[in-house]
C-alpha positions as CSV (number, residue, x, y, z in Angstrom):
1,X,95.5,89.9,94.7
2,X,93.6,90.2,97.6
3,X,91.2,87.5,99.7
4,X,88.4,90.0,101.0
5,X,86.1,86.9,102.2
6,X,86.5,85.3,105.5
7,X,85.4,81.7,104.1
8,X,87.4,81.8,100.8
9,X,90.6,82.2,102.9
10,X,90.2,79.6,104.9
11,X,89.2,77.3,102.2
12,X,92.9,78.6,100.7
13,X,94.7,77.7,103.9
14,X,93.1,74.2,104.1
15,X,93.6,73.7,100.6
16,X,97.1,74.6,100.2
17,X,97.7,72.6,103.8
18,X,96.2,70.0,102.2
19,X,98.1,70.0,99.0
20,X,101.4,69.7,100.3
21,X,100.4,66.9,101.8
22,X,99.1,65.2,98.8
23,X,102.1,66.3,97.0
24,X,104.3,64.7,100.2
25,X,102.4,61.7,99.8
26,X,102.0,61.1,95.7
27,X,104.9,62.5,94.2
28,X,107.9,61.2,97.0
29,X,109.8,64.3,96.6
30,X,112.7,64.2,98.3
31,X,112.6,67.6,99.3
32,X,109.9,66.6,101.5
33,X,112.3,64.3,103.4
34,X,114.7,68.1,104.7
35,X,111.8,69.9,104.7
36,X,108.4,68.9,105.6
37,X,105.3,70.1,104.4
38,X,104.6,71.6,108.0
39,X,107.4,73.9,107.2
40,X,106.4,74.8,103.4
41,X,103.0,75.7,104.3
42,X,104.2,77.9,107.0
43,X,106.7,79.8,104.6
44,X,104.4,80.3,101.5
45,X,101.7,81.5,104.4
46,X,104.5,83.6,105.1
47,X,104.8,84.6,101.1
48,X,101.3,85.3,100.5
49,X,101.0,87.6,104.0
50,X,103.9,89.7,102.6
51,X,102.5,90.5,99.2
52,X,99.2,91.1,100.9
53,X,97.1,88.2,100.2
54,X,95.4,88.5,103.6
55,X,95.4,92.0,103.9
56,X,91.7,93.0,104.1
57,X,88.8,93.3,107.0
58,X,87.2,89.8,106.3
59,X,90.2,87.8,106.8
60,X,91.2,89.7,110.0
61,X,87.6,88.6,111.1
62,X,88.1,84.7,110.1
63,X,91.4,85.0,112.1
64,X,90.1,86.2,115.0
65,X,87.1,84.1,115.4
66,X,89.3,80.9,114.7
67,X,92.7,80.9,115.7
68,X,92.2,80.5,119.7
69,X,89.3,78.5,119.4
70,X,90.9,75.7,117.4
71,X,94.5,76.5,119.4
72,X,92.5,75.0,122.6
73,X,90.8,72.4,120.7
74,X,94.3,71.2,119.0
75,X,95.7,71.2,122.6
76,X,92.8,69.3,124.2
77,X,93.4,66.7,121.2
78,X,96.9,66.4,121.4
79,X,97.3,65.2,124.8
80,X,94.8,62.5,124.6
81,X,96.9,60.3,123.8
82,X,99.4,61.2,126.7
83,X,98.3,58.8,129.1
84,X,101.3,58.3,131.7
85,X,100.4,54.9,132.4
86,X,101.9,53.7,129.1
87,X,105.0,55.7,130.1
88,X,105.5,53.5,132.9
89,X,106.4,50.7,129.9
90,X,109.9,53.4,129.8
91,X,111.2,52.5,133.2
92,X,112.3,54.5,135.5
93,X,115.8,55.0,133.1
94,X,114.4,56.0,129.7
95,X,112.8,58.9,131.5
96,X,115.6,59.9,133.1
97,X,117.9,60.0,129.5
98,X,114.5,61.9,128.2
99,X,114.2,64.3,130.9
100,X,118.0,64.9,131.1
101,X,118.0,66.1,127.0
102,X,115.4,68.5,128.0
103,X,117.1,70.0,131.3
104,X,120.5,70.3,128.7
105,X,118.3,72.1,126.1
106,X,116.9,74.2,129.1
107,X,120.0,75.5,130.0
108,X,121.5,76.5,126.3
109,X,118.8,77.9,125.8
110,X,119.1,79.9,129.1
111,X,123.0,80.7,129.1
112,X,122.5,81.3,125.5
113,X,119.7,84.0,125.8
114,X,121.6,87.0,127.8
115,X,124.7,86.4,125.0
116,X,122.3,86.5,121.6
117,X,119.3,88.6,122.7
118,X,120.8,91.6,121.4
119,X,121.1,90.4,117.9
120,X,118.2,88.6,117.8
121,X,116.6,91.4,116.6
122,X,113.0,92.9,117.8
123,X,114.4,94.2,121.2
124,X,112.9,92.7,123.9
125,X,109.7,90.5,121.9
126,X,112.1,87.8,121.4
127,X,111.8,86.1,125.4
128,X,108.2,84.7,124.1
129,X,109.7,83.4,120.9
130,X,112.8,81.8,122.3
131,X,110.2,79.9,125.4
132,X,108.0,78.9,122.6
133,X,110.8,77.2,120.8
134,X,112.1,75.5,123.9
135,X,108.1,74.5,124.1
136,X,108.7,72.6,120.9
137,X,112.2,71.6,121.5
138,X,110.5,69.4,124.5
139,X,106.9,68.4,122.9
140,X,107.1,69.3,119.1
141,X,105.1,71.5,117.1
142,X,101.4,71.8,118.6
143,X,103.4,73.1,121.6
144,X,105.0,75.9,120.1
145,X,101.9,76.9,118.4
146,X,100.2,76.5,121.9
147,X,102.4,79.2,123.3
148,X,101.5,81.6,120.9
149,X,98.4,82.6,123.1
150,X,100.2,81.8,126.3
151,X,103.0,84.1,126.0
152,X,103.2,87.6,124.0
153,X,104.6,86.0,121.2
154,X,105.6,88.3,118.6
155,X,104.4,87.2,115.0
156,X,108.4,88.2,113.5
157,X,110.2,86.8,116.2
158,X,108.0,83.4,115.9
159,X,109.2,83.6,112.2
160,X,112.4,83.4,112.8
161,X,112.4,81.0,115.8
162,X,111.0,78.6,112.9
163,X,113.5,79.4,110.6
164,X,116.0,78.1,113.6
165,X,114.0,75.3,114.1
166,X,113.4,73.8,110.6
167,X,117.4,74.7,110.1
168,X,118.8,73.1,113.2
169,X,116.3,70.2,113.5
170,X,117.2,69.0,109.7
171,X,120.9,69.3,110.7
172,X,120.8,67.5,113.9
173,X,118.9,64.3,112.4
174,X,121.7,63.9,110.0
175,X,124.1,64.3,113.1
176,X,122.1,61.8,114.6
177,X,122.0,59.4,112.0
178,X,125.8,59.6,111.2
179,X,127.2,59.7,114.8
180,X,125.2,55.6,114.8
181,X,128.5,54.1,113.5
182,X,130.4,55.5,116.6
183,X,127.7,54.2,119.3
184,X,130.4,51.9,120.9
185,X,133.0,54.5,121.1
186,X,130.8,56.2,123.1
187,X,129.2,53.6,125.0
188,X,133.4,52.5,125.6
189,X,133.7,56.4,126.3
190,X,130.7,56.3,129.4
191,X,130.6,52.5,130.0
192,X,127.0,52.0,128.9
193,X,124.6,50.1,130.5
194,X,122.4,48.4,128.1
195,X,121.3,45.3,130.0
196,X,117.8,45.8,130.1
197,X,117.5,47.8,126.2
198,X,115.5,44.7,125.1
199,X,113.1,44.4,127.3
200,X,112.0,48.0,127.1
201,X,111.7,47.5,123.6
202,X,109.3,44.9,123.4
203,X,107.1,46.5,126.0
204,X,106.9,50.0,124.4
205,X,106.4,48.1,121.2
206,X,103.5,46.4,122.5
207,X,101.9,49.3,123.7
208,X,101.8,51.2,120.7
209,X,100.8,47.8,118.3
210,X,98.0,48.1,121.0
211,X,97.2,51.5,120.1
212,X,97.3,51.1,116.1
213,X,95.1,48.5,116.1
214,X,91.9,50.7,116.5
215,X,90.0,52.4,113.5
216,X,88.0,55.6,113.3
217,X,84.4,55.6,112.2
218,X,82.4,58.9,111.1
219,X,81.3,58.6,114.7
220,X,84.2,59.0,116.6
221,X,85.4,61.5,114.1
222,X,82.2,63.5,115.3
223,X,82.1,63.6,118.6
224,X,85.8,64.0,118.8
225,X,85.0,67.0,117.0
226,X,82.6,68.2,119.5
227,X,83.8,67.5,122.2
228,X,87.2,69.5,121.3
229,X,85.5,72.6,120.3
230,X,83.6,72.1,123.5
231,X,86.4,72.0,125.5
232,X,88.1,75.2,124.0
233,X,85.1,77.4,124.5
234,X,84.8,76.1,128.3
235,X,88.3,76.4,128.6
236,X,88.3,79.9,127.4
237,X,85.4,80.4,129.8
238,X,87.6,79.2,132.8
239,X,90.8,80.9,131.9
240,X,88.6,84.1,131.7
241,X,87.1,83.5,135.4
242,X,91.2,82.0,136.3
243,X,92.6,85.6,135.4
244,X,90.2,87.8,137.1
245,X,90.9,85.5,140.3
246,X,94.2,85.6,140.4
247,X,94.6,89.7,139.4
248,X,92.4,90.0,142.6
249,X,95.0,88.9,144.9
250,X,97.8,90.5,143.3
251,X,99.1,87.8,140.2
252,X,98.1,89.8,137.1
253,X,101.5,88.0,135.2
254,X,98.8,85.1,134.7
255,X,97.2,86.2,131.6
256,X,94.1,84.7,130.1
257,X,95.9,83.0,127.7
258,X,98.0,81.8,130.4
259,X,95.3,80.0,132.4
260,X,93.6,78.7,129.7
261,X,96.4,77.1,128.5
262,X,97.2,75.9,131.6
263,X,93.8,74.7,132.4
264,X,93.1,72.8,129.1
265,X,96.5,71.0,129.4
266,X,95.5,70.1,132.6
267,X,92.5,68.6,131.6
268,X,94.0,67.1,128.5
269,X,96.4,65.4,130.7
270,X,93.5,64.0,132.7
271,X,91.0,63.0,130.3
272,X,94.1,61.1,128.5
273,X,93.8,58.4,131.6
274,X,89.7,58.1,131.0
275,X,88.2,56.2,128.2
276,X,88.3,59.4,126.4
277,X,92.5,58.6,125.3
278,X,91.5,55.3,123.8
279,X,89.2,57.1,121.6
280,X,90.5,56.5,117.7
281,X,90.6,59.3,115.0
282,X,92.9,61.4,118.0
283,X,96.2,61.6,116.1
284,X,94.6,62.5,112.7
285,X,92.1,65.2,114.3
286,X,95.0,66.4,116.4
287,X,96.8,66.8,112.6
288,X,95.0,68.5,111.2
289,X,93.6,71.3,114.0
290,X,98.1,71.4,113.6
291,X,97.9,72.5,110.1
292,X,95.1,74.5,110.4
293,X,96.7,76.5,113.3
294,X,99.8,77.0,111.7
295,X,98.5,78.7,108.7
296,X,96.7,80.8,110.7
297,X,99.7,81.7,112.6
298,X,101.7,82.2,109.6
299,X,99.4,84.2,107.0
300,X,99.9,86.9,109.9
301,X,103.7,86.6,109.5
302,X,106.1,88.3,106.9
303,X,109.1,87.3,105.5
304,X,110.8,90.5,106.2
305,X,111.2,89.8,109.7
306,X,113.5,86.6,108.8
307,X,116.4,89.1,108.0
308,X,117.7,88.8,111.7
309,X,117.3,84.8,111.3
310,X,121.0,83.9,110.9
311,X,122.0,84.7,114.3
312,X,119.1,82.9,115.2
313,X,120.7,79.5,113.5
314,X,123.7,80.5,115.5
315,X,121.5,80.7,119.1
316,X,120.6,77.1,118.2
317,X,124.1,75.8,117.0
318,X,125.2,77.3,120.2
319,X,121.9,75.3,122.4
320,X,122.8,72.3,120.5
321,X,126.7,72.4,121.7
322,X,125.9,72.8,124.8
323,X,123.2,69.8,124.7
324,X,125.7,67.5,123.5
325,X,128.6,68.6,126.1
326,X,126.4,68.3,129.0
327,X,124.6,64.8,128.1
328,X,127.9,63.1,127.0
329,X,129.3,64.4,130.9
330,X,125.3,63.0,132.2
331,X,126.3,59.5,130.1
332,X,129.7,59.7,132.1
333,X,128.1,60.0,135.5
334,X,124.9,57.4,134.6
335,X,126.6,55.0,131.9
336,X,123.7,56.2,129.4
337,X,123.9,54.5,126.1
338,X,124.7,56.1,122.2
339,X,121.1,54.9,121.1
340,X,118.9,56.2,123.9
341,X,120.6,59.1,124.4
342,X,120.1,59.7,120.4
343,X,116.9,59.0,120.7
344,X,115.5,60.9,123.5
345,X,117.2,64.1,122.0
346,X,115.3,63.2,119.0
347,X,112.2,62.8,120.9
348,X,112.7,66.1,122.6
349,X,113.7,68.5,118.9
350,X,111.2,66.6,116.7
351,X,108.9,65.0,118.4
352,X,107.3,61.1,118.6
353,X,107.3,61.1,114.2
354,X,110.6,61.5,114.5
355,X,112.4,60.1,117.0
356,X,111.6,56.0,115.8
357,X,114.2,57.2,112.7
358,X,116.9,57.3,115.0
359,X,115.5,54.3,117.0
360,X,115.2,51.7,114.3
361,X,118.7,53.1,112.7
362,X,120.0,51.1,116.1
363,X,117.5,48.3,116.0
364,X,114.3,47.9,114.5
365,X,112.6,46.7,118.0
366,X,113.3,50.0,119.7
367,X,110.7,52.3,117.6
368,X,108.3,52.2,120.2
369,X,110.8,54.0,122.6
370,X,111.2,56.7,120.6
371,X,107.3,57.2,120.1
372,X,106.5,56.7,124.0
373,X,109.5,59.7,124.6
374,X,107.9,61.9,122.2
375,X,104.2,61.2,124.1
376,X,106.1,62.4,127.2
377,X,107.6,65.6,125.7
378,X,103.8,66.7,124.0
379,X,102.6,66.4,128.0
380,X,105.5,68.6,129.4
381,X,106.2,70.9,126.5
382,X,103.4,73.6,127.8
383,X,105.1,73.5,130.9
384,X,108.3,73.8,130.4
385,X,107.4,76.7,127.8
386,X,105.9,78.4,130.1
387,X,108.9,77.9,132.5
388,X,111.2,79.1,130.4
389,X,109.4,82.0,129.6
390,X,109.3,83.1,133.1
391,X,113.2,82.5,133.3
392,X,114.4,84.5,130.4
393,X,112.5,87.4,131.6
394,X,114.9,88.3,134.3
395,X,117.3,89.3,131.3
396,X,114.4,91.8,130.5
């Protein structure tokens, strides 16, 4: 079977995107709860692209005319919500424990690159992969698949650098979760501080009770609509004018894709601290431009490449060992508590959903730290994917 017609395969990605979702939802499969539906829909995308599905002119044409276009928009969306003045409610200490999981992560993945890039497979493609990864490792998802037009991200490598991530992530959580009934050897081990845990609670909490309070009508839904696919063509319009600048006087390493990611993040980042990131209807139209994007990205992925994913699992054992070792010798040094440290590597590997699991395992006040961390990460991912990237190409 092949899908010939442009419109019918995107009604199939939205469909099946769509359905796993329902079946997430309705049924409470368990399976859902070690892998989510993100991941399912990426590897039957993945299924379907290797037995030719999406194998014809008129899909190639849908792809094409959509996948960058709603890429920006999903961005733009995203980081509406990352308004730094509610990251104040962290203190000055919470950010720190954050920003330290992410500099840990930075450097396994770093050290690790030069001793597994040769059995990564795909030669030298897999830099782009590994940054966009790190991307997600700091922000979550919407980052990775942000990178994919920011970086020369190769389809096979991205494949596998999923398969790392759905592997790892799933594993760590359980760490996470089980390593709760040793908090005060640990907080013994580093002589915790955890004074001032209390208050922080209550203010993130606050914060985000502020936020959930609001509800989307068809209005917001439509100009939030039109404003994001607004902002991606204009942003693809600047990025454009950006890269033809900057080849002029000699810096041709900025790519289009480059600016215009950089440029819409930008201006995500700024509109998040107008009126414009207290619109409603942002985290569910920023969902769904996710899952939209991510079936694009994968129905141009086969499974074939995952045959070099083991040693991928072992590149992220091996970033996750490193993590660890370093933030437990950073607890030493800063007396930083079991729970927050838990927590902000949460927020960093899987993002605001996820890190409130480990949070509330603690203490049910504290969920609103772990969702204010993960804001922070989705605002610095691009970044620091884009940092990375220009790190591990000194291995090339």
């Amino acid at each position: 079977m092949v899908i010939t017609n442009g419109f019918t395969y995107i009604a199939f990605l939205m469909f099946l995107a769509g359905g796993l979702l329902a079946l997430e939802k309705y049924t409470k499969w368990k399976i859902f709860n070690v892998v989510p539906p993100l991941v399912w829909l990426y590897v039957l995308n993945m299924v379907f692209c290797t037995l030719g599905f999406y194998n014809s002119d008129g899909v190639s044409a849908a792809y094409g005319a959509l996948k960058n276009n709603l890429l920006y928009a999903m961005i733009f969306v995203m980081l509406l919500r990352c308004d730094f003045r509610k990251l104040a409610k962290l203190g000055g200490r919470m950010i720190a424990i954050f920003l330290g999981c992410s500099l840990t992560l930075a450097i396994g993945f770093f050290i690790g690159y030069p001793i597994f890039m040769n059995t990564l497979g795909g030669g030298q493609k897999t830099w782009a992969a590994v940054s966009a990864l790190y991307a997600s490792w700091v922000g979550g998802s919407a980052n990775m698949a942000a990178m994919m037009e920011a970086l020369p991200v190769d389809s096979g490598a991205y494949s596998c650098a999923l398969a790392l991530d759905t592997v790892c992530y799933s594993v760590w959580i359980a760490l996470l979760l089980l390593a709760v009934r040793y908090a005060s050897k640990w907080n013994n081990a580093v002589k915790a501080d955890t004074s001032k845990l209390d208050a922080v609670a209550q203010a993130a909490n606050a914060e985000i009770e502020k936020d959930q309070k609001k509800k989307a009508t068809s209005g917001d839904w439509i100009f939030l609509i039109g404003l994001s696919l607004l902002v991606s063509a204009l942003s693809q319009m600047v990025g454009g004018a950006m890269n033809s600048g900057l080849s002029s006087i000699g810096l041709s390493m900025f790519d289009t894709g480059t600016c215009t990611t950089v440029f819409v993040t930008v201006l995500g980042l700024v509109c998040a601290l107008t009126p414009l990131g207290k619109l409603p209807a942002v985290e569910e139209l920023s969902s769904i431009y996710l899952y939209a994007v991510v079936s694009l990205l994968a129905s141009t992925a086969s499974l074939t490449d995952l045959v070099s994913a083991p040693m991928w699992i072992v590149y992220g054992v091996f970033i996750l060992v490193v993590h660890v070792v370093l933030m437990f010798v950073m607890s030493k040094i800063f007396h930083w508590d079991l729970c927050m440290v838990s927590t902000a590597s949460l927020a960093n590997i899987g993002g605001s959903a996820s890190a409130p699991i480990v949070a509330t395992a603690y203490d049910a006040s504290f969920a609103g730290i772990g969702v204010l961390m993960g804001v922070l990460g989705a605002a610095i991912g691009n970044f620091c994917g884009l940092g990375m990237g220009a790190l591990l190409q000194v291995f090339l």
